[in-house]
N, C-alpha and C positions, 0 to 999 in steps of 0.2 A: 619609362613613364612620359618622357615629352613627345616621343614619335608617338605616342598614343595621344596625347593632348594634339599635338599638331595634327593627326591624321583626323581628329573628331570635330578639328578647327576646319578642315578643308571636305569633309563631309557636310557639315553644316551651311557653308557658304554654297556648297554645291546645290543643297537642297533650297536654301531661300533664295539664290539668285535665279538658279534654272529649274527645280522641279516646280515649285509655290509662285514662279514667275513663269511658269509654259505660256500664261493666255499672252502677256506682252509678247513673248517671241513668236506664237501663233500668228498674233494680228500686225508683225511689222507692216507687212505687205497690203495691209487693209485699204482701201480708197477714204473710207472719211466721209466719200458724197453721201448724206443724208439729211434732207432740208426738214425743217419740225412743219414748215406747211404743207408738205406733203406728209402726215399723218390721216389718216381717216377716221372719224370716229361711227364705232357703232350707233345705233338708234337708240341704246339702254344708256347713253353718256351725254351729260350737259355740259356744254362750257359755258363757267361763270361771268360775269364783268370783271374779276380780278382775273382771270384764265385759269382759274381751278376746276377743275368735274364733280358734277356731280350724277348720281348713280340714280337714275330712273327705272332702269330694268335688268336687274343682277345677268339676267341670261343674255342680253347682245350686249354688255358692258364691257366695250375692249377697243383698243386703239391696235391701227395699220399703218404698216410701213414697208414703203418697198424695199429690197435689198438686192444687192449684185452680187453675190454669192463666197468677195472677199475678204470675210471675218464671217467666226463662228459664235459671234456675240453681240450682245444688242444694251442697249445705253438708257435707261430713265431717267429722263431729266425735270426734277421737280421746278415748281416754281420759285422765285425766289424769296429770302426768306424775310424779307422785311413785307411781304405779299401774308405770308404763315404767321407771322404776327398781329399782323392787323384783320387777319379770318377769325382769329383764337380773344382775340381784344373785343370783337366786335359779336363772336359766339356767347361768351362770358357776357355781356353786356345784354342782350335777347335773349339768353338760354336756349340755344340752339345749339347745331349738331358741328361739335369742333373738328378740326381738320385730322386727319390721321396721321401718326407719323410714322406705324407701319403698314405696311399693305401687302398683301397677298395676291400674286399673279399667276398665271399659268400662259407662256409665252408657246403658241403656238405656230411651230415655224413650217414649210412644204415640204422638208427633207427629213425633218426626226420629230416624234413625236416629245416631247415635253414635261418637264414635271412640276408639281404647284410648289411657288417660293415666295418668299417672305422677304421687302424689301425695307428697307430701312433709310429716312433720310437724313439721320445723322451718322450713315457709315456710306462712303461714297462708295464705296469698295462694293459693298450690296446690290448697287442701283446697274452694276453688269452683268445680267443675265446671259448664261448661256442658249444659244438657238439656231442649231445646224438648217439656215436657211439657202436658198436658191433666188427665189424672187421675191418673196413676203414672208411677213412675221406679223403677226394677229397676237396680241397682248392681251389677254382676260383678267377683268379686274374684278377680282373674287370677294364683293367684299357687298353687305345687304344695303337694299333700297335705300334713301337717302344720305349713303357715306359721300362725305366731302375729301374729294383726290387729290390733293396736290402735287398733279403730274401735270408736266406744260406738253413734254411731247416724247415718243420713244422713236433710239437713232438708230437705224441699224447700219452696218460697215463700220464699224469704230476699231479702234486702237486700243487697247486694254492699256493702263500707265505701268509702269514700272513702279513695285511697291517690296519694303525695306517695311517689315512689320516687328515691332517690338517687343509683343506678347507672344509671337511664334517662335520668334529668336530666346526669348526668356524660355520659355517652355523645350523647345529641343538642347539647350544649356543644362536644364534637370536632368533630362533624359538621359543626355552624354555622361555627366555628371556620376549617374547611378551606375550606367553601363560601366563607367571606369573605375570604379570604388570596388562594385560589384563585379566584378567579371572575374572569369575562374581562376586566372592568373594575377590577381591585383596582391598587392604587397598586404591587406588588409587581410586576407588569409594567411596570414604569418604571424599577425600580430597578437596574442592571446589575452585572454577576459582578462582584468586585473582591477577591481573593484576597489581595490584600497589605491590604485596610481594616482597620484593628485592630478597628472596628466591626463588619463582619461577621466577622470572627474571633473575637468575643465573643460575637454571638448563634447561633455555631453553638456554642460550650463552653457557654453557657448551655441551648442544646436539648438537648445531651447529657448537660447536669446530671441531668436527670429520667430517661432509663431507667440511669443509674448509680445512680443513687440505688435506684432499683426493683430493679436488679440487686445488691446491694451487700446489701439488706434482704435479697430472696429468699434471698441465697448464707450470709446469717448463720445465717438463719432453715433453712435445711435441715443446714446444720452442725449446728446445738444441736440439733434434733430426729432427728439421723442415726440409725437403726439398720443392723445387715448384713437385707442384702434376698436371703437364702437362702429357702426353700419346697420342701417335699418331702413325699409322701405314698406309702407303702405301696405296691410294685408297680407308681411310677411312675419318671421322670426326676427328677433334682434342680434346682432353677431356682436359680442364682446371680448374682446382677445386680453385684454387685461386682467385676466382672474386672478393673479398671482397680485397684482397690488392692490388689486380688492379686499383679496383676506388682507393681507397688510395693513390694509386702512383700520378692516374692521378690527383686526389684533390689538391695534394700537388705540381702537375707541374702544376695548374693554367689551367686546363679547367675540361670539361664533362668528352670527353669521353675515352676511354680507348686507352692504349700507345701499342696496341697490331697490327702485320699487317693485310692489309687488300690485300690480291693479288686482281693485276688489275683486274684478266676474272673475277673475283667475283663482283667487283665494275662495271666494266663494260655492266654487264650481265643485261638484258632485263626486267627480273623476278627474281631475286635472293632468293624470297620466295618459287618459285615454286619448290616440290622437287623432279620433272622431270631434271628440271636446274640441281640442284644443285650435284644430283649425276652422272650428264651429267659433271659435274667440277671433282668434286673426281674422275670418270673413267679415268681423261686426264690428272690424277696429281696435279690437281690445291690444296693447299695449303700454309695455313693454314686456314680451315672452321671450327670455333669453336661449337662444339656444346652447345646448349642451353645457347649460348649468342645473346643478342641483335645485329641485325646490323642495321643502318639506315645511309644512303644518305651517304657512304663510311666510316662509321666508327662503330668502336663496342663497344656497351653497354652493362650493367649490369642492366637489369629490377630488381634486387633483390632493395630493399628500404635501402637508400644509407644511412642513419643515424649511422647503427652499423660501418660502417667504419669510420661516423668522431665521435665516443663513442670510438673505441676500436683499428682498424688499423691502422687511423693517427696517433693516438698519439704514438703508439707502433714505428714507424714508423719515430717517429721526435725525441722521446728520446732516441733511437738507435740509432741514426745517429751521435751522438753527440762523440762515440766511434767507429763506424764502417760507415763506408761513404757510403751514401744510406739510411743507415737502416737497420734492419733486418725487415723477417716478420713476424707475427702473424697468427699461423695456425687457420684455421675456427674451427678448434677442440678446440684449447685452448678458444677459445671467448664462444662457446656456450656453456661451462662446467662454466667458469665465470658468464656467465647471468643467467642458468640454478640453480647457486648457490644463485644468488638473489633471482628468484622468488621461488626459495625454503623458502629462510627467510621471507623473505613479503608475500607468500602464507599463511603460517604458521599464522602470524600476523594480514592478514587480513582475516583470518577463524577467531582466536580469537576476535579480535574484534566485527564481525559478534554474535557470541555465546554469550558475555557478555551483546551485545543489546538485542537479543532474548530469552533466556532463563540464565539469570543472577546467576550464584553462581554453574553454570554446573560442575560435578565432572572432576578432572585434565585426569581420564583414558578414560571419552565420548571424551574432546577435543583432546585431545591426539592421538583418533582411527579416528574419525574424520578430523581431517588433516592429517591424512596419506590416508585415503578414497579422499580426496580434492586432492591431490598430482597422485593420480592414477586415478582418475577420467580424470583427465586435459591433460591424454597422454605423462605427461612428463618422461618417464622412457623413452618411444621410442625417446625422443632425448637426453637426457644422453647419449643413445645406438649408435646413429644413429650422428656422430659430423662430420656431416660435414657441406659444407656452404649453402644447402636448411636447413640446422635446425637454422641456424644465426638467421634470421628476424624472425622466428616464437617464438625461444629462446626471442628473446629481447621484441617483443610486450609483452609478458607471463611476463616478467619482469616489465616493463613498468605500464601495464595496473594492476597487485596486488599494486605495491608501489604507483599508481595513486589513485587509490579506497583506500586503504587504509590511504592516507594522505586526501583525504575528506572523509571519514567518521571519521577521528579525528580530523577534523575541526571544529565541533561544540565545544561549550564549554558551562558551563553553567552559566545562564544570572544573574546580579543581578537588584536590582530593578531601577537601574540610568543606562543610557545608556553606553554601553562601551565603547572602545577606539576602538574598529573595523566596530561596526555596533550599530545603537539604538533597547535600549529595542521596543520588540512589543510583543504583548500579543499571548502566544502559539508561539511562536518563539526562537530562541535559537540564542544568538550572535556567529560570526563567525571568525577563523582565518583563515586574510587574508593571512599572508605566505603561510598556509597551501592549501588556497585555491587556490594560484596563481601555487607551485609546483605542484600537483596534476593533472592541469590542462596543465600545460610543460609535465609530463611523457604519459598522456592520448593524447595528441595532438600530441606530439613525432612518434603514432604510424602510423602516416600517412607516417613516413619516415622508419618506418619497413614494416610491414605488414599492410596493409592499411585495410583488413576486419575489423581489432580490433578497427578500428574508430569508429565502436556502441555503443562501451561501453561509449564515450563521451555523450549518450543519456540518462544513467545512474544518470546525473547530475538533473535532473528534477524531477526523485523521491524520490533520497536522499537530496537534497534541497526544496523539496515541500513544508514544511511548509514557511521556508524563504522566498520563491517565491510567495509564497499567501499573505504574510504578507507585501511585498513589492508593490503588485500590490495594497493590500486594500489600502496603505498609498500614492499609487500615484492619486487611485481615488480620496483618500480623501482628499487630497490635489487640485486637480482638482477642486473638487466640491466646497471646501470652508468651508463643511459641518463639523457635529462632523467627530470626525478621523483626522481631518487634523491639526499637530502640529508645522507647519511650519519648519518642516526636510529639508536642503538645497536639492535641487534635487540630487547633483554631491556626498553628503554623503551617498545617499537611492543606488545610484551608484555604491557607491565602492565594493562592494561586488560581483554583476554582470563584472563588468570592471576587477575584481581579477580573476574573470573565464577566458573572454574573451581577455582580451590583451596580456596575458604570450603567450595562445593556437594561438594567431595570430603571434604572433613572433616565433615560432617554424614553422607556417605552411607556412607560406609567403616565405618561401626562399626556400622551396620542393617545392612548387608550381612553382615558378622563375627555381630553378633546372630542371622540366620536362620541362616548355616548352623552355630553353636557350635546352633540348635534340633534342624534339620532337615536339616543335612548339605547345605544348598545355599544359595548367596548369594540367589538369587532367588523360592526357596522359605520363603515368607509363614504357611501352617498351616494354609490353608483349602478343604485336599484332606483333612484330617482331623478337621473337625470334627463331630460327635453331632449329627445333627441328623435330620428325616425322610427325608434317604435316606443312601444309602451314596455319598459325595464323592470316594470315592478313583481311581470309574470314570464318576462321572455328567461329563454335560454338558447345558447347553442345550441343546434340541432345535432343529435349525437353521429347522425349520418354524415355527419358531414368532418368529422374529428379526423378519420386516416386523412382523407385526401388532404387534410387541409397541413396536416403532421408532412406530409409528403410533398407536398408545394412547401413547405419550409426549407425542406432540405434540400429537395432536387426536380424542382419547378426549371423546366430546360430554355437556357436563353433564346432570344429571338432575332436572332442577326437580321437586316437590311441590306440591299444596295446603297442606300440615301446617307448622309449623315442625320443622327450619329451612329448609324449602322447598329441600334438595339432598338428593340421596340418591346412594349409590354407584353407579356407574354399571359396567354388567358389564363382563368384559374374558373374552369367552373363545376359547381357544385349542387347536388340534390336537392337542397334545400335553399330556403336563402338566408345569407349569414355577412356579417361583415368582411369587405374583403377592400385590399387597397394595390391597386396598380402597382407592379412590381416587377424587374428587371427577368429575376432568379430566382431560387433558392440559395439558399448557405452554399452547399455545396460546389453548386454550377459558377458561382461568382467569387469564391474564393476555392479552388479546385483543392489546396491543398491540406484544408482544413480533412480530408479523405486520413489522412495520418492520424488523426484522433482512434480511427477506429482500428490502429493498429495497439492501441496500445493496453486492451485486454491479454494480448500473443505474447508482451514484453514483462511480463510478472518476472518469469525466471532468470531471464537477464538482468533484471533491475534488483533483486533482490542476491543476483549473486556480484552486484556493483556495491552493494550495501543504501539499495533505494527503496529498499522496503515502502519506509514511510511515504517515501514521494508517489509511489505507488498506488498508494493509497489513497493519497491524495487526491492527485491527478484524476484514479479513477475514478475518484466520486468526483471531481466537475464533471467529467462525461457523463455521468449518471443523472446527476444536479440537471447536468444543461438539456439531456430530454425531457426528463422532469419537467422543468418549468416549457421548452416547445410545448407538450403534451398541454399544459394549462394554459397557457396562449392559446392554444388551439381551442381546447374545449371551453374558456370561459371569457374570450376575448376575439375572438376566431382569427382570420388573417389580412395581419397588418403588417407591412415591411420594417414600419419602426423598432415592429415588438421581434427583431431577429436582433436587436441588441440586448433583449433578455438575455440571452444565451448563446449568442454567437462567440462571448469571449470568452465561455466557458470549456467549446468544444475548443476553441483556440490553444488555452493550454492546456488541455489534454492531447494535443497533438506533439506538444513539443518534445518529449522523449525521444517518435520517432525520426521527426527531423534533423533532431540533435546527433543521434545514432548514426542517421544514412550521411547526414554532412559532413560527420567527422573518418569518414572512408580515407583508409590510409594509402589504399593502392592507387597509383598515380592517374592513371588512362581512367580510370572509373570512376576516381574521384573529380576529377577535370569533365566529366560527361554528370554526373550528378549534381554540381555547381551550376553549369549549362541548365542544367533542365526547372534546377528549384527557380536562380533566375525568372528562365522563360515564363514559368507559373506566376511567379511573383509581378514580372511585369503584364502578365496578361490580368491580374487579377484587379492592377492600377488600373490599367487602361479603361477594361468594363465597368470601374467604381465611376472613374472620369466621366465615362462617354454614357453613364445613370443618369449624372445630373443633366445632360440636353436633352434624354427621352423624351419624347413628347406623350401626353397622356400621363405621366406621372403629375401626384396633387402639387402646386406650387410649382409648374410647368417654368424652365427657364425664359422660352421663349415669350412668358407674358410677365413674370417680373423683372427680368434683365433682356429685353428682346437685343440690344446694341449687342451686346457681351454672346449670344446666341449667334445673332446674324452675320459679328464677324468672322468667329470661330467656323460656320457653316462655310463660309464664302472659301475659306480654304481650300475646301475638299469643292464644292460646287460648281466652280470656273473651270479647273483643266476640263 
């Protein structure tokens, strides 16, 4: 173990001192002569009184520099920043056009042709471009008419510094990290499941110490910084990102719907869904038209599933008030990193669980790679990423529906030979707890008031209860008939068990049900045939043409490698008709390759049932079942959206895990050591692609424009050698 630590010690230093450092050792031998008055500017470039540019004519907007052909990199140098302050003091002050702080170049040099890059003047590291020149280098500043440049001048011959980066050195630390834990020889395949170890019971509270912690920070830190996230401009739609403390508001004043206005022409208007109308309104001024909020019969709703507000916004909301009048609010960011925090622990828990039924005594590094495979499978980094209040209700079902399954499937207990205090003995049966059963049954039914897809997994209940089930209906036959079997069991005891299911799940859903129709005049009517948005919802639907493909870009929509970082790029998705669709990396399949094992596990009946996994069986197979299912209604009543592969992504997830558990417990040695290798390699090819998702460019909430620093240094990596 230390020759492996030390060797991953001296890999790592190899790597940030000389591979992530090549441009310093490139440009030892640089000259440096590069005078800034000697720059030329194009015709399309002003220089200000301060020495800033401005952009007169997008197409000759570019500065020249000559070069001697001893460095393969060129230098921007902005101006300085007490210059940046007083542009930005003095823009605020006029209402004028503030200074950029990033900018977009295309460095056109006589030896190689170039590619367009994104500079940044709070990362110095950025501001060196690579540009295989000989005599000149031609900088194009890509950026529209009147942009103000805060470039003083570009140097070319320079010296690249020598740079010690933190965040790369953190990041290749996980890397090694995983590799050593993981790798097919680690001691951690020796070590076997033991669920009752207080030891490993501690080092998983201790794993989870750290993104609590992370999460805990995040949720402080968006609190104290909260603003409302309203935006609205003249003759357009009004964008309100707050819905979730809206309902809240209105919860807490004693009705549906929301406290927000409604202008008369809008109320007034003939068709308000038609979106002829509607930007027949916006052309004439009329506001405020919220986009993709509910309106119905003069008032506006929140279609989103009203539960995470009274989980997360009310209360936030009513113990805030106690010090500050009103309340404060609760940003959708802080809640979803909350929930996302749950079903990370209960994800986790109810993968273990799963594993110890199926394959009993599984080494700590299968489960280990294994729920972080479950974790990636289920889509959930895209809302970590993605926090705002469409990731709410999807967040909280994910939540929900692991802590639900996971408290029945620890419902069972095991039987002794006198009936227990929960349920009577019955032969091939297992008694049950009812707490366990009644909870389980609230989170699962709960999800009717998040996201109402995730109401399948209630169907769940009849495989993992099967035995119980059969065991109840022999004893009411047998009771019926009079016959053997019947041991005069009160009916209302054979009961309790079923009514544990059923009555929590009806008290949770009776008052969502009362909630839509006190909205919409029907129990089952949700609001999302009336919401603002690009068409009119009241008469559209899915175009049925477009259902396979779109089932088909779910699953095995093929990535789209680059040369550039971050070496993915969107991959097309187009379709017969027109239908919703959102920029997307992949499919299921192509982004998590080994979720492919799910569809092994119709082949594993007779094995499973000659292990005594009947039940799991069955189980299992209905999530795979479950999880087209609900793909299929994604598809056909919501079309394609990347969010919505965390409907189901964590369902094909464990339904995979029989075969993995199977092929990773390979006893022969050469084949087992080659089969650890390869889950691995899947495994970290499947981190990599989730990673190198979030810099895609073209995906909604692009890094590059809300963390451009965080983008541009990570870029600058790969972009200098």
């Amino acid at each position: 173990m230390c020759a492996a630590i030390l060797s991953a010690l001296a890999i790592m230093m190899l790597i940030e001192c000389v591979l992530c450092n090549l441009p310093f050792w490139r440009t030892l031998a640089a000259s440096g002569d590069s005078a800034a008055a000697d720059n030329t500017l194009g015709p399309g470039l002003e220089r200000t009184a301060d020495g800033m540019l401005t952009v007169t004519d997008p197409t000759q907007a570019y500065l020249q520099v000559v070069a001697d052909g001893t460095s393969a990199y060129i230098r921007i140098d902005p101006v300085s920043a007490r210059t940046i302050d007083k542009a930005r003091q003095e823009a605020e002050s006029k209402g004028t056009e503030q200074p950029l702080t990033t900018i977009r170049v295309r460095p056109d040099a006589d030896r190689a042709a170039c590619t367009i890059r994104s500079v940044s003047l709070s990362l110095p590291r950025s501001l060196y471009v690579k540009a295989e020149a000989g005599r000149t280098v031609r900088v194009q500043i890509l950026e529209p008419k009147g942009s103000l440049i805060p470039i003083q001048a570009v140097r070319a011959n320079v010296r690249v510094p020598f740079e010690i980066n933190p965040l790369r050195i953190g990041l290749m630390v996980v890397v090694f990290v995983l590799l050593l834990l993981w790798r097919p020889n680690s001691r951690l395949w020796k070590v076997p499941l033991d669920a009752s170890s207080v030891r490993q019971c501690a080092a998983f509270a201790a794993l989870m110490a750290v993104p609590a912690v992370i999460t805990v920070w995040n949720v402080v830190w968006q609190i104290r910084s909260a603003v409302p996230l309203q935006f609205h401009a003249d003759g357009m739609y009004t964008y309100d990102f707050d819905q979730y403390d809206h309902v809240a508001q209105a919860l807490r004043n004693g009705h549906a719907w929301l406290d927000l206005e409604v202008p008369k022409e809008l109320r007034e208007a003939a068709d308000p869904y038609s979106i002829e109308t509607r930007q027949r309104l916006l052309n004439s001024g009329v506001s405020p038209i919220y986009w993709d909020y509910a309106y119905y019969q003069g008032h506006w709703y929140s279609y989103f599933g009203v539960l995470p507000a009274v989980m997360l916004f009310l209360p936030f909301r009513a113990v805030t008030s106690l010090w500050v009048e009103g309340g404060l609010m609760l940003p959708s960011g802080a809640a979803v990193l909350l929930l996302m925090f749950g079903f990370l622990v209960f994800a986790c828990l109810l993968t273990v669980r799963l594993i110890e039924r199926i394959r009993p005594g599984s080494s700590i590094a299968a489960v280990s790679m294994i729920c972080v495979f479950v974790l990636l499978a289920s889509n959930s980094v895209y809302l970590w990423y993605r926090t705002n209040f469409y990731s709410v209700p999807i967040a909280a079902s994910l939540f929900l529906s692991a802590l639900g399954l996971w408290l029945w499937l620890g419902a069972a207990k095991p039987l002794s030979p006198v009936d227990s205090d929960d349920m009577p003995a019955a032969e091939d049966a297992s008694s049950l707890s009812l707490p366990r059963l009644a909870a389980g049954s609230v989170c699962i039914a709960a999800n009717l008031g998040c996201r109402p897809t995730f109401t399948v997994v209630a169907l769940l209940a009849f495989p993992i209860f099967r035995t119980q089930i059969r065991s109840i209906v022999r004893r009411f036959r047998a009771r019926r008939k009079g016959g053997r079997g019947g041991d005069g069991t009160n009916v209302l005891h054979l009961l309790r068990a079923p009514l544990a299911v059923l009555v929590p799940a009806l008290i949770v859903v009776i008052p969502l049900f009362a909630y839509n129709a006190v909205r919409f005049g029907s129990i089952f009517d949700f609001g999302s045939s009336y919401q603002m948005t690009v068409t009119d919802m009241t008469g559209y639907r899915q175009p049925f043409a477009n259902f396979l493909l779109t089932c088909g870009y779910y699953l095995f929509l093929p990535l789209r490698f680059t040369g550039q970082f971050p070496f993915l790029a969107v991959s097309p998705t187009p379709l017969p008709s027109w239908g919703f669709t959102e920029a997307m990396p992949g499919g299921l399949f192509m982004t998590t390759p080994l979720v492919f094992a799910s569809l092994a596990l119709p082949f594993l009946r007779r094995r499973m049932r000659r292990l005594g996994l009947a039940n799991m069986w069955h189980t299992l197979m209905a999530c795979l079942i479950l999880g087209l299912l609900v793909m299929a209604l994604d598809s056909r009543l919501g079309g394609l959206g990347w969010r919505y592969i965390a409907d189901f992504g964590w369902l094909f997830a464990l339904a995979a895990l029989p075969a993995l558990l199977f092929v990773l417990g390979c006893c022969r040695p050469r084949l087992g050591w080659l089969i650890r290798a390869g889950f691995l390699a899947l495994l970290l090819f499947s981190i990599a692609v989730t990673v190198l998702s979030l810099f895609m460019p073209g995906r909604e909430d692009e890094l590059i424009r809300s963390n451009s620093t965080l983008f541009l240094e990570v870029q600058s990596w790969f972009a200098l050698p």
